[in-house]
C-alpha positions in Angstrom: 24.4 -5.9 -19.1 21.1 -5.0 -19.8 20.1 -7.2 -22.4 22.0 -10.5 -19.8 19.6 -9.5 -17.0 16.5 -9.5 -19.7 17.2 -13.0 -21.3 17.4 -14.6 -17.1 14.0 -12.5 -16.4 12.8 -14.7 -19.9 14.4 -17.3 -19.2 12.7 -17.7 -15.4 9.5 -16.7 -16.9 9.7 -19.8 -19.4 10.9 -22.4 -17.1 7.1 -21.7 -15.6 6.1 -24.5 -18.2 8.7 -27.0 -17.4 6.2 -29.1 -14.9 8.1 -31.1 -11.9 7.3 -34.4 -13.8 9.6 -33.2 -16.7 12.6 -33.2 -14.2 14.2 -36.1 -12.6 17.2 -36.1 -10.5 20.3 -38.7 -11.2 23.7 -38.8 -9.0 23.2 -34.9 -7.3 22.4 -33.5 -10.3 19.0 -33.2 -13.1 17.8 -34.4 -16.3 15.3 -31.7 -17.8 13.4 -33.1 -21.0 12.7 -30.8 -23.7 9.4 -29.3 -24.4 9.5 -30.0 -28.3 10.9 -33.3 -28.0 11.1 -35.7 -25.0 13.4 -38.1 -25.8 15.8 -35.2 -25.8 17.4 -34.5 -22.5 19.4 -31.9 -20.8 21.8 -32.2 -18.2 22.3 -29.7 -15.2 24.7 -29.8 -12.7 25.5 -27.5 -9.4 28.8 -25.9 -9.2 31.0 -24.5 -6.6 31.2 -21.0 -7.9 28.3 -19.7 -6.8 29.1 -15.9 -5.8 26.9 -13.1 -4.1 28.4 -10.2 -5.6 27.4 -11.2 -9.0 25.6 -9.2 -10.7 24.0 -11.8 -13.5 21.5 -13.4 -10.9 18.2 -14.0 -10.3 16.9 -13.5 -7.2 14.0 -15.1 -7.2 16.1 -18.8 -7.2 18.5 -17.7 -5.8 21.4 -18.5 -8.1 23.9 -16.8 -10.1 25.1 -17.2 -13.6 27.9 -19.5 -11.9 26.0 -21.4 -9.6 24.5 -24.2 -12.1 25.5 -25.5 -16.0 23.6 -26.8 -18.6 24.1 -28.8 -21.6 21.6 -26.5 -23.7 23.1 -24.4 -26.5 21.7 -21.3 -24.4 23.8 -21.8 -21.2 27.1 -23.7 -22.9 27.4 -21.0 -25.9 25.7 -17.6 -24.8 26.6 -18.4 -21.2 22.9 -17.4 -20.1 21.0 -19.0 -17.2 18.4 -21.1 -19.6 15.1 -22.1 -18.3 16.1 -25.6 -17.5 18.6 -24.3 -15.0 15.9 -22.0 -13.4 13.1 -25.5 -12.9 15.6 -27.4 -11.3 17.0 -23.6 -9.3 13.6 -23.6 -8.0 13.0 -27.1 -7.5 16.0 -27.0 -5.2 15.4 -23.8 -3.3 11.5 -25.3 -2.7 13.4 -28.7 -0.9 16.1 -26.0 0.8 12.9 -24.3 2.5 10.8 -27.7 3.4 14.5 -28.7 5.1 14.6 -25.2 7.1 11.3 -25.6 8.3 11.8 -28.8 9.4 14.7 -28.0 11.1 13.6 -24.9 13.1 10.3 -27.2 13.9 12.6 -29.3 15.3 13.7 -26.9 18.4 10.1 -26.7 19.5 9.0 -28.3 22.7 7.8 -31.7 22.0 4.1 -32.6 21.3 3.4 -33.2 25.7 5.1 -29.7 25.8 2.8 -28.0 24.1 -0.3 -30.0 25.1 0.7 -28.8 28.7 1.3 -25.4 27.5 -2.2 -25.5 25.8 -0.8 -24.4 21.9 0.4 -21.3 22.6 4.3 -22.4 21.6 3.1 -23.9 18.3 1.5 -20.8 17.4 3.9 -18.6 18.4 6.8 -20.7 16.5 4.4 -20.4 13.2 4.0 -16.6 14.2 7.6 -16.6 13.9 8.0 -18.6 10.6 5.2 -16.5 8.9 6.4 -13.0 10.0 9.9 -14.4 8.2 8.4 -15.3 5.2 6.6 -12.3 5.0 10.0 -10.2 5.4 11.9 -12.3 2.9 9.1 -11.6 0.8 8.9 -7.6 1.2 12.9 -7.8 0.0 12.3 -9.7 -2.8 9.5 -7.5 -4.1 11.7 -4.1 -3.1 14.6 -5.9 -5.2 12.5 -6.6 -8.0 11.5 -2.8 -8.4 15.1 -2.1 -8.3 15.8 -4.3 -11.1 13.2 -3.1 -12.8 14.1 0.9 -12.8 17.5 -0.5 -13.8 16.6 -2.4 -16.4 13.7 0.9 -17.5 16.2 3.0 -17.9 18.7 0.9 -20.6 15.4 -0.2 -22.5 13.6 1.6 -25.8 10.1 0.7 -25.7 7.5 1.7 -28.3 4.4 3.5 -27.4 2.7 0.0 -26.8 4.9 -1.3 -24.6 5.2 1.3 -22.6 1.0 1.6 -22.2 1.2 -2.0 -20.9 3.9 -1.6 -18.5 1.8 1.9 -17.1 -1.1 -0.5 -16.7 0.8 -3.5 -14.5 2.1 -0.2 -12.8 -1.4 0.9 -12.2 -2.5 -2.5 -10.7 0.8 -3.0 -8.1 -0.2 0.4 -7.2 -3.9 -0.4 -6.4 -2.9 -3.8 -5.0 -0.6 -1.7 -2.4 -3.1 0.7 -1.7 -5.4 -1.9 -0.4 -3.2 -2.0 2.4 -3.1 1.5 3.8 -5.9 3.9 5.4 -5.1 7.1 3.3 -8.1 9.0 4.3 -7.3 8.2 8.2 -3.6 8.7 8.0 -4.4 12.4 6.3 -6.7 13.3 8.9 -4.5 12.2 11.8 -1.1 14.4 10.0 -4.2 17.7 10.0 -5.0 17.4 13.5 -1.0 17.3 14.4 -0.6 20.5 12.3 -3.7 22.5 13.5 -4.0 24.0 16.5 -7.4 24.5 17.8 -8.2 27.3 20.1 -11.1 28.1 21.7 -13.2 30.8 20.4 -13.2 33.8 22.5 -16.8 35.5 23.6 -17.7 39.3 23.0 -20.8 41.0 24.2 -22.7 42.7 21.5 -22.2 46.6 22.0 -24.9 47.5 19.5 -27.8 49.7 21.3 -31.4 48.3 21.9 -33.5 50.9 20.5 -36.0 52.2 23.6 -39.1 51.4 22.8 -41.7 54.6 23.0 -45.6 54.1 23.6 -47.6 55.6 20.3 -50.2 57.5 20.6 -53.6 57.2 19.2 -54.7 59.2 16.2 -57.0 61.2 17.8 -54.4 62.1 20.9 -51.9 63.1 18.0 -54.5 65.5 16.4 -55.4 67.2 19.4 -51.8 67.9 20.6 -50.9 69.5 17.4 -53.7 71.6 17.9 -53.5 72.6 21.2 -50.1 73.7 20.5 -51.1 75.9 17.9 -53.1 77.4 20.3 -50.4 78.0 22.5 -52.9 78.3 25.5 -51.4 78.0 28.9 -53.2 74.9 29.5 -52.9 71.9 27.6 -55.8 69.8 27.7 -55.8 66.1 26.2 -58.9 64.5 26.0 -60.0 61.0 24.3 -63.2 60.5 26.3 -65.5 62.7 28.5 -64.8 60.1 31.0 -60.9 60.7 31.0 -60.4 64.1 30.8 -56.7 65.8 32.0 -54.9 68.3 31.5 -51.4 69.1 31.5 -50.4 72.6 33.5 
């Protein structure tokens, strides 16, 4: 099953070089010419038995391993969905969407319409139309990844292979990242989680030392003296002019 889904995801990449000029459409169904020779031709033609629970498909046209045949040796003996059938999948899925568009334009107001209502239906209708392109988009890329852990896990790469693969990884993963604010969305799940409180206030009990008046050297000298003296009279003097005593 593995190796099927690997030869469509080839097979798609291929028809990439099949150009619209190579493919011509006769009766309802398409004449591919062949790369290495073009007077060669192959023929593909739509079925009826196209499923949607098939597995063997390629999302990306569209189309099963049922929905188209080819006359190529790939698709009549190995029963594969060859590149021819993919140009002329895609080639149809291209007119399938320029018909859609058409007909959902369709079921606008007419052009006196929106002239009256000054634009704002045609852009809204193109709002529409590019908001559903950019879904169907989002599901093709989310299927994609799908196939691709699928088809990861069935496949034995060499150490190459696998460093190539880790660098395409490495590029979706800065192309996504583009897109998203991780620095604002981190900061925004912190203050969710954190609860800030204000800080309570507390008056310092610590003790201011008093603050004592000092005393001259010459006051100091004669205190210590007088009370060696132990008289009954203390007398301090620092200038005949200021003479006390203590009693």
């Amino acid at each position: 099953m593995s190796s099927k889904l690997t030869q469509i995801i080839a097979a798609h990449n291929k028809s990439e070089k099949i150009t619209p000029d190579m493919v011509v459409q006769v009766d309802g169904n398409w004449l591919v010419n062949s790369e290495a020779d073009i007077h060669i031709q192959y023929r593909v033609e739509k079925t009826t038995l196209s499923c949607d629970d098939c597995v063997l498909r390629c999302n990306v046209c569209r189309i099963c391993v049922h929905t188209y045949k080819c006359t190529c040796m790939n698709n009549v003996i190995y029963f594969n969905i060859c590149k021819h059938i993919h140009a002329c999948a895609k080639r149809q899925t291209i007119i399938t969407d320029i018909e859609t568009v058409q007909n959902e334009n369709q079921s606008f107001p007419s052009p006196c319409d929106l002239a009256v209502d000054n634009g704002f239906l045609r852009e809204q209708g193109q709002e529409q139309l590019l908001n559903k392109n950019i879904k169907k988009n989002n599901e093709e890329i989310k299927h994609k990844l799908e196939m691709i852990l699928g088809i990861h896990s069935r496949a034995n790469m060499n150490e190459e292979d696998q460093m190539y693969i880790i660098k395409l990884c490495d590029n979706i993963l800065t192309t996504l990242g583009k897109e998203i604010d991780f620095k604002k969305t981190s900061n925004l799940q912190l203050a969710k989680k954190r609860k800030i409180e204000p800080q309570a206030r507390f008056f310092s009990k610590k003790k201011v030392p008093s603050q004592h008046p000092t005393l001259s050297s010459i006051e100091g000298t004669q205190i210590r003296e007088s009370l060696k003296n132990s008289t009954d009279v203390l007398n301090i003097s620092t200038t005949p002019m200021f003479d006390h005593s203590y009693l």
